[in-house]
Every structure is written in C-alpha cells, then in structure tokens.
C-alpha positions in Angstrom: 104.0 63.1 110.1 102.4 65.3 112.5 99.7 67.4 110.9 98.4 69.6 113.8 97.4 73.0 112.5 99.6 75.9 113.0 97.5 78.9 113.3 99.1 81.5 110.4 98.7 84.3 112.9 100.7 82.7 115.7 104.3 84.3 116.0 103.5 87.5 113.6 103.7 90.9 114.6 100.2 92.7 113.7 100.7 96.5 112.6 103.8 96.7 113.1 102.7 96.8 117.4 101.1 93.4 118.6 103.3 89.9 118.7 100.7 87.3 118.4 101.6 84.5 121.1 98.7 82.2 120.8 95.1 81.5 119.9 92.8 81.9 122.8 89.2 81.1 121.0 87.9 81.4 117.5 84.3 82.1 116.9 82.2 82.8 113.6 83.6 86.0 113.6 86.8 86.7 114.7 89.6 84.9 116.5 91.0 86.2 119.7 94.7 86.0 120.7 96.8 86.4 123.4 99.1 89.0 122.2 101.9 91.3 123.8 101.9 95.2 122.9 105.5 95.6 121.8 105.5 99.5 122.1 104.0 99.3 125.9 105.0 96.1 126.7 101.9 94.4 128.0 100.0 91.2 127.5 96.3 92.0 126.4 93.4 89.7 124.1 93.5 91.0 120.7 90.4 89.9 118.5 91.2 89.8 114.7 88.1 89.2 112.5 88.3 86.2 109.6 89.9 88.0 106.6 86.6 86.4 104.7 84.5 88.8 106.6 86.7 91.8 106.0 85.5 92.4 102.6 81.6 93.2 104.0 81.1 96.5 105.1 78.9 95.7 107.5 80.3 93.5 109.9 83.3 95.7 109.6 81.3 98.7 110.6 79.5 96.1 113.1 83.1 95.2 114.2 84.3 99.0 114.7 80.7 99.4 116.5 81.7 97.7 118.9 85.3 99.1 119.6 83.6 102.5 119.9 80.6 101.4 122.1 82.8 99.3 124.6 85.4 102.3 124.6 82.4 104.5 125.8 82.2 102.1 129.1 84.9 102.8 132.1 83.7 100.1 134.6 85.6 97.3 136.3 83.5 94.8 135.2 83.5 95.6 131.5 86.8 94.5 129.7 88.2 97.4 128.3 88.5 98.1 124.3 92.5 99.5 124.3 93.1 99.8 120.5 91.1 99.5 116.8 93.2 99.2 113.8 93.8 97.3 110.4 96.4 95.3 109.3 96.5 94.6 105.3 93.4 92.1 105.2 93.0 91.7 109.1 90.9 94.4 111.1 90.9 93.7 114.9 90.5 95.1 118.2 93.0 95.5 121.0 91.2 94.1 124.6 91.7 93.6 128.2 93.5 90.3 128.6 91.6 88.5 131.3 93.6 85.3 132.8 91.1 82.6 133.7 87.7 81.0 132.3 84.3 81.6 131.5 81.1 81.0 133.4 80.2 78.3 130.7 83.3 76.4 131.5 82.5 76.6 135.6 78.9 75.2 134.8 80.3 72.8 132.3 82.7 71.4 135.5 80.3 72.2 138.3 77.0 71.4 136.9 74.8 74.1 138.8 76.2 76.4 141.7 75.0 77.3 145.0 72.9 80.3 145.8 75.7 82.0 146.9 78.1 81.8 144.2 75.3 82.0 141.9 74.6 85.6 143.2 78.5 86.7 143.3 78.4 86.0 139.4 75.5 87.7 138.5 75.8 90.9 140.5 79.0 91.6 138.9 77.0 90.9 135.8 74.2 93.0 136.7 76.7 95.9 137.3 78.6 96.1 133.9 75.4 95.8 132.1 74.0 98.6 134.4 76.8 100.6 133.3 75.9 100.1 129.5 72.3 100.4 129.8 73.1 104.0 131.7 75.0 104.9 128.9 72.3 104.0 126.4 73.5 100.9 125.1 72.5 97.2 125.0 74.6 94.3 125.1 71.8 92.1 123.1 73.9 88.4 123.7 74.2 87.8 127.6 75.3 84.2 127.9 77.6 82.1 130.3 80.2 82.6 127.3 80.3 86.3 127.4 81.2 86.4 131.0 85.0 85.6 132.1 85.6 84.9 135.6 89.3 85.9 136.3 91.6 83.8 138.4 91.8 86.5 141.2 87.9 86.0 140.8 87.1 88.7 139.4 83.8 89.1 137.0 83.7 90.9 133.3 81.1 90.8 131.0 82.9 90.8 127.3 82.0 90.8 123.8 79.8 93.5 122.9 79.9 92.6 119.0 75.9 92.9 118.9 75.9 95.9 120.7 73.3 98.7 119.4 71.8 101.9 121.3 68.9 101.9 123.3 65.0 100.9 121.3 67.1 100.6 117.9 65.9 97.1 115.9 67.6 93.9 116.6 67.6 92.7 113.2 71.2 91.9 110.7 70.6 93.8 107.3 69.1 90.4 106.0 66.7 90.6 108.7 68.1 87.4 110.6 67.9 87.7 114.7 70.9 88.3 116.4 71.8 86.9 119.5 72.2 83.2 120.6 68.7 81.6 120.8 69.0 80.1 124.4 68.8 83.4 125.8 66.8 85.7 123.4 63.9 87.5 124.9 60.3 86.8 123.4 59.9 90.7 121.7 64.0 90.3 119.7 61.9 87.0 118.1 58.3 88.1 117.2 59.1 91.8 116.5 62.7 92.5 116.3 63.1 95.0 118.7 65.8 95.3 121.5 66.0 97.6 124.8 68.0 97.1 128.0 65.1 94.4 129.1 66.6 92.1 126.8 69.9 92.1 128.7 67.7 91.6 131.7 65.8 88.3 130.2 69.1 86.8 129.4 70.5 87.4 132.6 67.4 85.9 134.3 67.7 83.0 132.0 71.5 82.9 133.0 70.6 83.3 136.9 68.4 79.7 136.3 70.9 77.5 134.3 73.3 78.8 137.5 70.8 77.6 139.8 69.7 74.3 137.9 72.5 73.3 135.6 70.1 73.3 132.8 68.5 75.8 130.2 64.8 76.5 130.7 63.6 75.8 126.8 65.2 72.8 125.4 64.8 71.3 121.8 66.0 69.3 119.0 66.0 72.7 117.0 66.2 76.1 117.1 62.8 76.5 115.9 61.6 74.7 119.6 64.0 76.8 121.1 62.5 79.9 120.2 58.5 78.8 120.4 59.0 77.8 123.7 60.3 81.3 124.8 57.3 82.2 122.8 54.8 80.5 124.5 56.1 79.5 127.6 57.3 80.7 130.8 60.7 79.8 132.5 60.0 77.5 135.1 61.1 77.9 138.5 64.2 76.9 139.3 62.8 74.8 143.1 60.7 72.7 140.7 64.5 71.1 139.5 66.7 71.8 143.4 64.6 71.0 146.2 65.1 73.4 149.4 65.6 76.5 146.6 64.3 79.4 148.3 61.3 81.0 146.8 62.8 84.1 146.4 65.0 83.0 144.0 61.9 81.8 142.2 60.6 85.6 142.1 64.2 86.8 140.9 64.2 84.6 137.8 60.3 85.1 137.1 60.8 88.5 137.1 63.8 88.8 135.0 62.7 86.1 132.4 58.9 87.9 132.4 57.4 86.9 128.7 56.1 90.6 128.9 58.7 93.2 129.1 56.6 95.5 130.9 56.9 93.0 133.9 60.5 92.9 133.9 63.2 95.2 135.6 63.4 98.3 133.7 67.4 97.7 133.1 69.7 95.8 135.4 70.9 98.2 137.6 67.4 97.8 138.8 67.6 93.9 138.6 70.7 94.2 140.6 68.9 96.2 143.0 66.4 93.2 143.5 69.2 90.6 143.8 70.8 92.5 146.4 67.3 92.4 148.3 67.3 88.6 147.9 70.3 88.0 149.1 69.9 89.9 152.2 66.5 88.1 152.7 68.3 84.8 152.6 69.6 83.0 155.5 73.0 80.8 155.0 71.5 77.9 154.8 69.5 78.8 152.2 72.6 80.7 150.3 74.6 77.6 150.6 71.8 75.0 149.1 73.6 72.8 147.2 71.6 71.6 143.7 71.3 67.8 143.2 73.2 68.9 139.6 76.4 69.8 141.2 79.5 68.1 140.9 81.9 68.0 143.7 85.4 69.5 142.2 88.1 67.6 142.9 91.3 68.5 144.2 91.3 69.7 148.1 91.2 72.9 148.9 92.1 74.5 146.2 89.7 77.2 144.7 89.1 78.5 140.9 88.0 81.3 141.7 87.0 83.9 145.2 83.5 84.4 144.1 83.1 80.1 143.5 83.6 78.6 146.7 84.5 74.6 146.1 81.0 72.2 146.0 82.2 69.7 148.7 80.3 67.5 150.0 77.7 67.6 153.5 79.5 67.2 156.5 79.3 63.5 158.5 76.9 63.0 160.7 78.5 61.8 164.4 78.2 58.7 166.0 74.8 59.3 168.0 73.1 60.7 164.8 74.0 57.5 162.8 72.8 55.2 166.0 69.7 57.5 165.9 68.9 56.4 161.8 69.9 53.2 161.8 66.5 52.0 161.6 63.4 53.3 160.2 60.9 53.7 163.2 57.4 53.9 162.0 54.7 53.9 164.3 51.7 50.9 163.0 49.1 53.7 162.3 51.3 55.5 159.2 52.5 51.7 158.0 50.7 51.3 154.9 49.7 48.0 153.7 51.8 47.7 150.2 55.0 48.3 153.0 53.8 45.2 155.9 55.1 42.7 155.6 52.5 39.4 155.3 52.3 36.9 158.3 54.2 33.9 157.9 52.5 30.7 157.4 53.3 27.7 159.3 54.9 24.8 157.5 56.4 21.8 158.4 59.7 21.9 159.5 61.2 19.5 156.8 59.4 21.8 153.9 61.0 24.9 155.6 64.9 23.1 155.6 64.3 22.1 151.6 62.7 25.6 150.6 66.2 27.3 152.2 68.4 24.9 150.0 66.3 25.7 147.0 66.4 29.3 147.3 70.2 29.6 148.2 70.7 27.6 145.2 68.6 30.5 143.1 71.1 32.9 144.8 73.8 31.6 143.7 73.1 30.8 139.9 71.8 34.6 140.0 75.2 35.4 142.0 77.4 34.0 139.3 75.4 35.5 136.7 75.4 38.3 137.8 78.7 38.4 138.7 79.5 37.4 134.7 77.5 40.7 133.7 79.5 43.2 135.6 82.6 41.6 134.4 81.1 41.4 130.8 80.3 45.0 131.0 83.4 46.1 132.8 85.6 44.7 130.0 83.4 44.8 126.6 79.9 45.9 127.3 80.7 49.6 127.7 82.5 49.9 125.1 82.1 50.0 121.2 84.1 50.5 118.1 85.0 53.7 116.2 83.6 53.5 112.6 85.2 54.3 109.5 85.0 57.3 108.6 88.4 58.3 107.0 87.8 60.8 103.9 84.5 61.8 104.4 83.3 64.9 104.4 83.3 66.5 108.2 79.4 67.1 108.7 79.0 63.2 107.2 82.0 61.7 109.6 80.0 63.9 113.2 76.6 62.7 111.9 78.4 58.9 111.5 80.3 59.4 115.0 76.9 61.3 116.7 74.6 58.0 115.4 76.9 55.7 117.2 76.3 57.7 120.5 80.3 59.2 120.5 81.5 62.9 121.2 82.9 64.5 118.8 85.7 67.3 119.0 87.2 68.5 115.6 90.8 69.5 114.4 92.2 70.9 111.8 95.7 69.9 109.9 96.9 70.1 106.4 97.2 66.8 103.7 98.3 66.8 100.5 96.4 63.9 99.4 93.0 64.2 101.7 90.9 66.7 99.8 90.3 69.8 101.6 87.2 69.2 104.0 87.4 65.9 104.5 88.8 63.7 107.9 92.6 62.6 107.4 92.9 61.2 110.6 90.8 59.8 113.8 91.6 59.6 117.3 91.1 56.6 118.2 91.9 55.2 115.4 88.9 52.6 112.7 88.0 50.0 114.7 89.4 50.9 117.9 87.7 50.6 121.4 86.3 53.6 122.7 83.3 53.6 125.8 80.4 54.2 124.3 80.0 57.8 125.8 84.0 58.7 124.5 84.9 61.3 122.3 86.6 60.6 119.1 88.7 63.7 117.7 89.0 63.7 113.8 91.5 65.8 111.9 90.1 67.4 108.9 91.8 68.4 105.8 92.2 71.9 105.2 94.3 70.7 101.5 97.9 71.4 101.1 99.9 73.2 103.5 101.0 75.6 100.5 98.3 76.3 98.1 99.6 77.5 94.0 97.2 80.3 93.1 95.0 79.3 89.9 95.3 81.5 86.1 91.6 82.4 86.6 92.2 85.0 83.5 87.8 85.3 81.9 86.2 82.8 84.3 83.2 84.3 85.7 83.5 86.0 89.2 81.4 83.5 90.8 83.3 80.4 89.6 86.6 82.3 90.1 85.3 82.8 94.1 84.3 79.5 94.3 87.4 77.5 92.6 89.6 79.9 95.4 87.8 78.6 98.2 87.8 74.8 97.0 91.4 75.3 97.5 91.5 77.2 101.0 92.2 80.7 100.1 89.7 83.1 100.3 88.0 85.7 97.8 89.3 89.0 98.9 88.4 92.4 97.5 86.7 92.9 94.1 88.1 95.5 91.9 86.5 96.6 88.9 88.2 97.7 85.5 87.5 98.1 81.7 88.5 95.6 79.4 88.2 95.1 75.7 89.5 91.4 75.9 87.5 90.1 78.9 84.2 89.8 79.1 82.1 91.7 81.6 81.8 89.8 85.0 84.9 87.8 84.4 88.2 88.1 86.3 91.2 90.4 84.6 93.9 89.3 87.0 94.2 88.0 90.4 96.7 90.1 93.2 98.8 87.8 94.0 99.4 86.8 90.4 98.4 83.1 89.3 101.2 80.7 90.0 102.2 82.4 93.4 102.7 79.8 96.7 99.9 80.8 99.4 99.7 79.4 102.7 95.7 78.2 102.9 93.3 80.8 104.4 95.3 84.0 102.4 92.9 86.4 100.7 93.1 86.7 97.0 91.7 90.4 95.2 90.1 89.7 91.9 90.1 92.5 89.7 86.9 91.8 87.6 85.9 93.2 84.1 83.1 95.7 83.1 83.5 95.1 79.6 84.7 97.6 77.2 85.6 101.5 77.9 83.2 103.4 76.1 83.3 107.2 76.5 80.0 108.4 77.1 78.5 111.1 74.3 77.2 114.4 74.7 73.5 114.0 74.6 72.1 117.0 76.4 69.5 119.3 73.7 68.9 116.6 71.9 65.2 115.2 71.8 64.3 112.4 73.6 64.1 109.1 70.8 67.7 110.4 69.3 69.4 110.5 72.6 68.6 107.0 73.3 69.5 105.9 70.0 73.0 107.7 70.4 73.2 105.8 73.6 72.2 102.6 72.5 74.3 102.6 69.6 77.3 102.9 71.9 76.0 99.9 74.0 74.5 101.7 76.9 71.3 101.4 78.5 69.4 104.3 79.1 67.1 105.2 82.4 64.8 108.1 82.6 64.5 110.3 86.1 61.3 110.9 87.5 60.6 114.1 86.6 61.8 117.0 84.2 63.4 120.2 85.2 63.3 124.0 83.6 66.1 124.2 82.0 67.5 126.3 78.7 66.6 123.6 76.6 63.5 123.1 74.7 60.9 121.5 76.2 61.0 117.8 75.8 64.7 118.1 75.2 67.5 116.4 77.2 68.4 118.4 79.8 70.8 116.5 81.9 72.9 113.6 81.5 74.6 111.0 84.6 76.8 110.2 84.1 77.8 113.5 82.0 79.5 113.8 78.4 83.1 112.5 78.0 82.5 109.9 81.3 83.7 106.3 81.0 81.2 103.6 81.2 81.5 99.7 80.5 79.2 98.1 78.1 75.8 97.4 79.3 75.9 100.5 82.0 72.9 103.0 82.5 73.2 106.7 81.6 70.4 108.6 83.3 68.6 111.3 81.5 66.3 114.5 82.5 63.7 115.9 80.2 63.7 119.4 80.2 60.3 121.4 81.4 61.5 124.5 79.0 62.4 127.6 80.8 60.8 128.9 83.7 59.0 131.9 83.7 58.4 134.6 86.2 56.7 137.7 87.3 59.0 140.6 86.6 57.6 143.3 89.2 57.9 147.1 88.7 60.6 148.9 90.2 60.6 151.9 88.9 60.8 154.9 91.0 63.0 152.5 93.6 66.4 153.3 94.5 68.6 151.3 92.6 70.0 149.4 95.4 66.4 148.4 96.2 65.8 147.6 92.8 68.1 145.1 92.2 67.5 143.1 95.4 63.9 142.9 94.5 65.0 141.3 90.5 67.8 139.6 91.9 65.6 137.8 94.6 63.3 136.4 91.8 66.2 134.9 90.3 67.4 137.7 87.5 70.5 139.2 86.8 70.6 142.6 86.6 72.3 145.1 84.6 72.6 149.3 85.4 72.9 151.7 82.8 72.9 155.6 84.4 73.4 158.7 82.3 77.2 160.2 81.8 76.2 163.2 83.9 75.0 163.6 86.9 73.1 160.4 87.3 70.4 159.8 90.3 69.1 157.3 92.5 66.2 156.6 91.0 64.6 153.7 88.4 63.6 155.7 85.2 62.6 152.7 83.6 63.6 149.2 83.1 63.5 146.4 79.6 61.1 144.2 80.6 58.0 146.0 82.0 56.1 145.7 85.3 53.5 142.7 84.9 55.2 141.2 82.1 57.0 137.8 82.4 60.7 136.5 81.8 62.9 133.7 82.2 64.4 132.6 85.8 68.2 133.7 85.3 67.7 136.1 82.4 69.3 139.7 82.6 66.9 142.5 83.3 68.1 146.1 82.6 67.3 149.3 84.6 67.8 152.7 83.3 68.4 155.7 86.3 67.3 158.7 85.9 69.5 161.9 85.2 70.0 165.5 86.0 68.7 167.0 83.5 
C-alpha cells in the first residue's frame, strides 16, 4: 500500500482566492506553497504558518511583522509581500513566486564558487539588504537559504520572518537568540542587540563559505558554534584556496570584524567595497577556481547567468607537455632525502637471482592487491541497513547516523505503526547500502483519519497532550463557567468527540473556570467584612497599592474590580481600594467677584457651584457665599454664592 504523505493543504482553495498546487519547503514555522491567485490568475509562493503556532500571539504578530516590513521594500532584489490574510486556523502570507533554487543548493552541488560568481551573488545581496537597512530595518538571518537564485539568474534575498527596526533587541520574548547560529554576529550572542551590521557579518560570513565551500566556525554543537564567533576571527579564505586574491581576504575581514565598529556601517556601504574589489581584480584572479569546486556536469548548459559552469583548465598543447615531461633539477637544489644512492657492484649471477626474487614479490603483491580492489569493489564498500522498523524517529537517525548512513525522513500514515515511529525503510533491514548511502525511513504520523477523544473533566494539560499523541493539534482555548466541571478541565471540544479528523486538524478546547459566582457589592464596607463576604463566596481577594479620597469613610472600601453584580469563577481575585476619606480643600474668597469669575475660581478647585440672586434687580457682584474664605470643604461638594441686589 503506498503510504506517501499527502500534504492536507495540497488541492484546497485558501480564502476563498489561492488554489494550493504543491508544497515547495516547510520550515519550523510555516510551509510555503506554490499557489495560483484565482481572482488574478497568477502563480506566486504562499507561506502558511503551522496551525500549532497560530494560537500564540506572538509569532502571529511576528508573522504579520513581517508582511508589513517586507511590504515597506520596492526593490528588485527583495521578493515582494503581495497579500496577508487568515484562513479559519491558517494565517499566511501571499509572496513573489521565484522559479529556481537557493544559494545553499548551488554550494551544496558546486562546492565553493569562483571569485566571480561569488561577487554576482553577493552584490545582489548587498543591494536588497541596502534597501532594508535605508529603510530602517534589519533582516537579522542572512544565510545561503534566504537567498533564491532565479532560473533567468536573477538574485532575491527572502524571508524576513526575524525582521525588527534598526538598534531594537534581538531577543524572542523567552529571551532565546534568533537567527541561525552559523552566521550570527558576536554582539546578537553576548548582548542581544541587532543593527544593520549584523546583516553585514552574515553576509561576510556568506561571501567566505562562497569562496571556500566551508563555514568559518565549525563544531559538534551549537555551543562551539557560537564561542568560536566569540572568540575567534574568521579566517581568511586564501589560507583554504590557494591563488585567492588578498583583497578578497580584506572584504570578508572587514565584514565578519568581531567588533562592529570595524565593520561596514550597513551594506550599501559593504556593496560599495565589493564593487571596489572587483574592479581591482584582474580575470585571472576573478576566475580562480577553489580546490572545493566540483565540476557540473552536463555540457554547456548553465543554472543560472550570474553562475558560470566550473569546468575544468584548459589542455596544455603538445610543446608544453614535451616541456614537463620530466622534472629538470639542477644538482645544487637536489636534496639528499630525493638522490638517489650509488649502486653497488655485485656479481652478475647475484644481480640475475635478486630480479627473479623481486618480480616474484610483485606479483604476490599484484594478485593481492588485485583481490582487494575486487573485494572492495563488490563488498567492502558496502554495509547493511540495521533494523530499525518501529522505533521512535530520533532513536532509528541516531541508529542509521552510528553506522556512518545519511539519513532523509518521510512522512506517511499507518494504522498499526504508532504515531512517531518508522513504518518503512528504504533500503529495506538487511539490505546493501555503500557505506556513505542514504537510507530514507517513513515515519508514522498514526491513522490517516483520526476519531476525536470525549475529553469531558480531564485536565487541560492532559486533554492537549492526549490530542497531540494522536496527531491533531490543541487549538484555541476558550474559557467558560461550569458548575459540573472542575476548574482547569475541558467542558467540550469543537469539533465534538467522536468526529473523523484527518491528522494535523486543530481542536478548540473550551475549558472550565469553575462555578459562576456573581460578585457582591462590597464597596463602604470596612476592610475584614469585605474580605469575609468575598471569601465566603469563594473568591480571593487582592488589595491595590494605595487608597484613594473617596465618599467613603476612611478605611472603608472604596472600589471594587471587578465591580458588584460581575461574574467570576471560583478561586478568581476581586481587587479592592481602601478609601483615604474625602479630600479636603481650600475654599478661597470670592466675594466682591463677578459671578462669572466666581465660579471659575470654585469650579477650578473641584466644587460645584450653585447661584442664588435676589427676585429684583439682582447684580454682578458676590455678596457672600456658604462656606467662608479660609475655611475648608470637600473636593466635589456644592458651594453656594449669594449676589448682591438693588436695593
């Protein structure tokens, strides 16, 4: 039966607009697809985060960031940000669709490049990146994978996920470094900070594992990785590709300075540099090709414009091989390990026996020798692929990895593998395989239809965890009152349990806060019998900082959050304010004021103010007013003024 995974995604049409055609790459993330826009009838890349992540806030804000940020950029390097919607569970982001590879799969075929095709990558590079870092922004994860070299040769710079503006701090919300650790600049590590000389480390870093094949910091963990960019300067790339120019040295010492203050400001000034270079460069030294490279097969036929093939050196003509067909060394540079010794004399009898002797030597080492190549032709290179049929996935690579095999992983569905665990090898237990193969297992994602679980009062935790075990995936939490179910434990699942799922679906969980409990009116009451009224209701009780004035009695309660007649589930905090009393202020004199005047000067203090004037003939003009000059009242209170009259 043939198990190979059918991505869910494949053949649906996302809101409503995008037909998704086929998977392109999936990452920790998101996935990408190639997709065709329905309404405008174009092919583009849409990326779709993992419906797991959906749920957190912040990588769907981190996911929108970068919608907006790359939507900012209009540059032809930059692939372009078209759309940003949601789709039920799945938030993703309309993209340029860029037809051909990415730098990390040139490098992975052609080991190292030239000088020359080195340089038309990373100007290109250099250029987008300028354009962010003139816009204030900061790609923050530069590697070969972020760049996509089109099949008409053109360069992009994508995925600006880890985008942030200029001197903001590099760190997640759980204060983990983003990036990927190959190419992370010394100050992102030790202090968490990222401007546009970050972009121009990684590029520099970039520029040497172009030139070299290689990355400068190697280790067996990340921890290495990242001490060695600590402590330790990029070495230059001539010490690995003999004939390297040294300016090429300069570019990537520059960029991949461990100081930032010695770097290029941003990289439209780093592109400024490599543009020098190259016009320093003859074409000899432009076309040096690194001992890493690997000639690409296939004639004349070219990936790309800005790769031109690695073939190999021309053939020398006759005269220049009759010129080296013999090493001519004059006697004065011989050295004495190199002459050969002077031949002794011997008998010519001794001479004929010690020829026979040695050509029978050659020929038992001949025939042995002989019998080792054919041994190793036919068995010596290879070895056998170990069992490792239902075990978990990181147990089976480790098994595989230990034996000296590659591994590439699949996915497929099983009804009797669990979920997790390999269903199926290729090559199959026991099979030959040379000993530098790659063996592809299937893993079990569980049963192509999954039956939702009753998960009615198990705890939330257990509820999350039982989904997962099963392939579907915790979705939204909802909260709600319940007098049946305890608090923390699930109500009801959406879809109901008992409903067919294909594996991967989210599942809400609407979970309980205990009983509804309707919160009393505590406010005026002193301190020790609002807490018992709350208490006795089942509610916990928090204090603010500090009292207020208020109309209540000092020492009262003189607010309540939240307020009388809320809803709260047992266990929740109301939090109370102590009152301060009322506040009391200055009343100033006005008589002898107009009235207008009058009552601006009370009512800016905070009073309200009340008129009476006499039934005839009334004047503008304070006769007297209730609470005397000098004398105090409370903030709000009503103050009266009396005008004066006629007579």
């Amino acid at each position: 039966m043939d198990t190979t995974l059918q991505d869910p995604l494949e053949g649906q049409l996302l809101d409503g607009r995008y037909r998704i055609q086929a998977r392109i790459a999936a990452g920790g993330m998101a996935t990408v697809y190639r997709a065709l826009d329905t309404r405008l009838d174009r092919v583009l890349a849409l990326k779709v985060m993992h419906p797991s992540l959906a749920t957190d806030a912040a990588f769907v804000d981190r996911f929108i960031r970068e919608a907006k940020s790359v939507a900012r950029l209009s540059h032809p390097n930059v692939v372009g940000v078209f759309d940003q919607g949601t789709d039920g569970t799945y938030v993703y982001l309309a993209m340029e669709y860029v037809a051909g590879c990415t730098l990390r799969d040139v490098l992975r075929e052609r080991g190292a490049l030239q000088p020359r095709a080195a340089l038309d990558i990373l100007e290109p590079m250099l250029a987008a990146l300028g354009a962010a870092h003139r816009a204030g922004l900061v790609h923050r994860d530069m590697k070969p994978e972020n760049v996509l070299i089109g099949d008409d040769g053109r360069v992009k710079v994508a995925d600006f996920g880890l985008v942030r503006a200029v001197d903001t701090n590099t760190t997640a919300s759980t204060g983990s470094v983003l990036g990927t650790v190959s190419y992370l600049a010394p100050e992102q590590m030790e202090h968490g900070t990222a401007d546009a000389r970050v972009d121009v480390y990684a590029c520099g870093v970039v520029l040497y594992e172009m030139l070299t094949g290689g990355k400068p910091h190697t280790g067996g963990t990340a921890a290495q990785i990242l001490y060695q960019h600590l402590h330790e300067d990029v070495p230059p790339p001539s010490a690995f590709v003999p004939g390297l120019a040294p300016e090429l040295d300069d570019l990537v010492a520059g960029a991949t300075a461990r100081d930032p203050q010695r770097r290029p400001h941003d990289a439209v000034a780093l592109l400024s540099q490599s543009r020098a270079v190259r016009a320093a460069l003859t074409d000899a030294q432009l076309d040096v090709v690194p001992p890493q490279a690997h000639a690409v097969p296939g004639g004349d036929t070219e990936r790309t414009d800005v790769l031109p093939r690695i073939g190999a050196a021309p053939l020398p003509d006759e005269a220049a091989l009759n010129r080296t067909s013999r090493l001519e060394v004059p006697p004065s540079e011989q050295t004495t390990r190199l002459r050969p010794a002077p031949a002794a004399h011997a008998p010519r009898g001794g001479l004929v026996q010690r020829h026979k002797l040695l050509a029978v030597v050659a020929a038992v080492l001949l025939v042995l020798g002989v019998g080792t190549g054919v041994w190793y032709v036919s068995i010596g290179q290879f070895t056998t692929v170990p069992a490792v049929l239902d075990m978990p996935q990181a147990k089976a690579v480790k098994t595989l990895r230990d034996d000296g095999l590659g591994v590439k992983v699949e996915r497929g569905f099983s009804a009797n593998v669990a979920r997790g665990h390999v269903m199926k090898t290729d090559p199959g237990t026991g099979k030959s395989i040379r000993g530098t193969g790659t063996v592809t297992i299937t893993v079990s994602r569980g049963p192509e239809i999954v039956t939702v679980p009753d998960l009615s009062g198990t705890p939330v935790a257990d509820a999350k965890r039982r989904l997962r075990d099963l392939g579907l995936v915790p979705g939204t939490v909802k909260r709600d009152f319940s007098d049946e179910v305890a608090k923390g434990s699930v109500i009801r699942t959406d879809p109901t349990g008992g409903t067919k799922l294909h594996p991967d679906t989210a599942v809400t969980l609407t979970v309980s806060r205990g009983a509804k409990i309707s919160v009393p009116d505590v406010v005026g009451d002193d301190r020790a019998d609002a807490v018992d009224a709350l208490r006795g209701e089942g509610l916990n009780v928090k204090f603010a900082a500090q009292p207020v004035f208020s109309d209540e009695d000092k020492g009262t309660v003189a607010q309540q959050t939240p307020g009388a007649e809320s809803y709260l589930g047992k266990g929740d905090t109301v939090t109370l304010t102590l009152s301060k009393g009322q506040q009391m202020v200055d009343v100033p004199d006005v008589t002898g004021q107009s009235e207008a005047d009058a009552k601006k000067t009370l009512t800016d203090l905070g009073f309200q103010v009340e008129v009476k004037k006499p039934f005839l003939f009334p004047q503008d003009e304070v006769e007297s007013q209730s609470v005397e000059g000098g004398g105090q009242a409370p903030k709000g209170s009503t103050i009266t003024i009396k005008l004066k009259g006629a007579f």
